[in-house]
N, C-alpha and C positions, 0 to 999 in steps of 0.2 A: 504493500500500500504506500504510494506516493505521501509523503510528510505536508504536511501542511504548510504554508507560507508564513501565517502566524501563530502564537500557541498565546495566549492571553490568560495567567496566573492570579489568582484572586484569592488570596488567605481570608478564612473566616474564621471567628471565633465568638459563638452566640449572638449572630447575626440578624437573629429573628424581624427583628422590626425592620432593619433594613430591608430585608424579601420581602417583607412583607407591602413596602412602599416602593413596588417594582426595580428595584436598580437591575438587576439581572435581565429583564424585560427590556432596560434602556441599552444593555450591553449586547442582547438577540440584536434590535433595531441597529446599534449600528455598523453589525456585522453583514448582516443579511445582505447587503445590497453591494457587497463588499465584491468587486472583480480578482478577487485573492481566498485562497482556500483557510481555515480557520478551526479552531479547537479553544476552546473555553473550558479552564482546568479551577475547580473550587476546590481548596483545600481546605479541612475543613479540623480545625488543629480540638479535635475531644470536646465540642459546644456541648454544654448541658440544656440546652433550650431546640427545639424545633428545627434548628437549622438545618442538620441534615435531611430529615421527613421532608424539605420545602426543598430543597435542591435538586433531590432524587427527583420531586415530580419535574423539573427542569430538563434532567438526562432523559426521561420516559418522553419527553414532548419535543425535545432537541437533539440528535444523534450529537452533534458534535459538544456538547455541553458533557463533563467528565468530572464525576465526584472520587472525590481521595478522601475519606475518612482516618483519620490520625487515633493509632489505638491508646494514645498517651499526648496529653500538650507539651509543645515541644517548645512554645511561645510565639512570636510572631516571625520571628529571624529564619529559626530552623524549619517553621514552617510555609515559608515562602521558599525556605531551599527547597525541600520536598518536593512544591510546585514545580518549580524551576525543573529538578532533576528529572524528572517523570515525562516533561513538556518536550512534541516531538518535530515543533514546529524550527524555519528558516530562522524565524525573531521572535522574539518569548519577551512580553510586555508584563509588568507586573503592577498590578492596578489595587488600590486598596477599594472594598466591599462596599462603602457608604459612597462612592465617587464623589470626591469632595472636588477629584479631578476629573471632568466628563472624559468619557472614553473616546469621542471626537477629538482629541488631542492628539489622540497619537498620528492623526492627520501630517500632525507638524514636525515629527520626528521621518518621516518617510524620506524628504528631501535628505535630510543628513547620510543615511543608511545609502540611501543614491550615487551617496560621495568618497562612501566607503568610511564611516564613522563607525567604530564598534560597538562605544553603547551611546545611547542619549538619554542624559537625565532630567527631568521634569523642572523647572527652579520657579517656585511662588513670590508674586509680587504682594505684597501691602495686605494679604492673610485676611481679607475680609471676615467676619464673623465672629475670629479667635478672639479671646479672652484676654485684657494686659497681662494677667502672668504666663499665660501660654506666649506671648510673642516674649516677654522678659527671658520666659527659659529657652525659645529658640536664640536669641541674643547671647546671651552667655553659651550656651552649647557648641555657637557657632566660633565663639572665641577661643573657647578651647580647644577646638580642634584645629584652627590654623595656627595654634600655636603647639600644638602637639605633634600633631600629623602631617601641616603645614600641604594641605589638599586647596585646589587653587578651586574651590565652586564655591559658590553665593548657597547655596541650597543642597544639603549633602541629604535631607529626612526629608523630599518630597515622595510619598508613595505613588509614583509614577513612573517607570523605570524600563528602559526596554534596551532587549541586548541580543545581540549577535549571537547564535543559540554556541558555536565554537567558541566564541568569545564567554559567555559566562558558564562554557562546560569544560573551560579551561580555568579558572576562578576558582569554582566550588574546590574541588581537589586541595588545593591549599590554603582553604579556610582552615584554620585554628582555633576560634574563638566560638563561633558560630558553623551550622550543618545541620544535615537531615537526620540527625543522629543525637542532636543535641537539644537538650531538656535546659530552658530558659524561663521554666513561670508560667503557668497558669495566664495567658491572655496578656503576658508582659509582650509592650512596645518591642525593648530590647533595639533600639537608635543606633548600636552598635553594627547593629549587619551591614548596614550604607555603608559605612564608614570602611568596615572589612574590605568589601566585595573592588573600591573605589579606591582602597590604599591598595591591593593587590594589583588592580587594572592600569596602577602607574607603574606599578615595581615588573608588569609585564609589557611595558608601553601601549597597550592599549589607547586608541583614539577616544577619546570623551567628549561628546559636545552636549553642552546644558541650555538649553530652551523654553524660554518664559510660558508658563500653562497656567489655565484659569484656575484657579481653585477655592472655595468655600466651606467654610465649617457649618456642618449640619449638626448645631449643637455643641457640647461638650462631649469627648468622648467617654464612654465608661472605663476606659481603662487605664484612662489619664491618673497619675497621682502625683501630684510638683517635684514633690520631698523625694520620694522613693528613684523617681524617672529620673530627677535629675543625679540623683549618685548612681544609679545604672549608667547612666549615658558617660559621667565620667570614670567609672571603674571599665567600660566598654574599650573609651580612647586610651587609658594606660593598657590594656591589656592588647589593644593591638602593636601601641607604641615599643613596647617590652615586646614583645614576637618579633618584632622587626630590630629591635638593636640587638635579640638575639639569633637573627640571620634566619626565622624562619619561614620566610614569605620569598627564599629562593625558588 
């Protein structure tokens, strides 16, 4: 069977009300009319709520729509690897479940990939909707990592992300921190995978280009916690920074 053109990864984690307020529906629509063959992969990291019963009916209605049921949460990181790993598609898009980034965006990553760009990352202007301390903790997050990591993007945690399927099946492998294999928390962010995947994709010279995309917060997320996320995110950046002064992202 010929591989698909694109493979489009979508981590969930007790996603109920999202499905329930079609996003998956907007994601059919704006495939369908698509002159490029297509695979829609939900991963679905151990949701205690509905989600999976609501997806299944997706694959039974959609051939190309494909559930992965996670027998343990891996958290958000490992559980986009997962996606990722499984996905059999040319370009493998990773989109977070609430589209905070419409899926019509990836419109604008097409030209890049044309150009022979590896990956294209999503980068959000002015965060409409977020919260002052959700933009305070992107703020500082950001500071730390050009100061750790010293990663040259405006927007390293936009969940919008699409990559060259060699290109990010060359990645995965020398993850260290983050994998499909790796238990990170019960429905945790876990901001550190970006970070992974994107220090790796320099230390491999991978082409990166980052491109302005709409994005809005539908709400507050539940998974959000200031305190907790933000000492994840910076025990995330030393742990990759330590992997890397110890030579292991050759």
């Amino acid at each position: 069977m010929k591989k698909p053109f694109l493979s489009v990864v979508i981590p969930a984690y007790n996603e109920e009300i999202n499905l329930k307020r079609g996003v998956l529906d907007s994601v059919y629509e704006y495939l369908k009319d698509k002159d490029f063959t297509w695979e829609v992969i939900v991963s679905n990291d151990a949701s205690r709520d509905d989600t999976s019963l609501i997806v299944k009916k997706y694959t039974k209605k959609y051939p190309n729509f494909i559930l992965i049921d996670q027998p343990v949460n891996l958290g958000k990181g490992g559980n986009v690897i997962s996606g990722m790993s499984n996905a059999t598609g040319q370009y493998i898009l990773f989109t977070d479940m609430d589209q905070s980034t419409p899926i019509d965006q990836f419109d604008k990553f097409l030209p890049y990939f044309n150009k022979g760009v590896d990956i294209v990352i999503g980068s959000r202007a002015g965060r409409p909707g977020q919260s002052p301390i959700r933009k305070l903790m992107a703020y500082g997050f950001a500071s730390l990592r050009n100061l750790i990591l010293r990663l040259p993007y405006k927007d390293t945690q936009c969940g919008f992300k699409a990559f060259k399927s060699e290109a990010i099946k060359s990645i995965i492998p020398k993850m260290k921190v983050f994998g499909n294999k790796q238990n990170s928390g019960k429905g945790s962010v876990t901001a550190g995978f970006d970070l992974e995947i994107l220090y790796i994709a320099r230390k491999l010279k991978l082409k990166v280009a980052e491109v302005p995309v709409e994005w809005y917060e539908y709400g507050e997320r539940k998974e959000v916690n200031p305190i907790k996320d933000s000492y994840e995110g910076l025990r995330d950046l030393i742990k990759v920074r330590l992997n890397a002064i110890q030579g292991r992202y050759k």
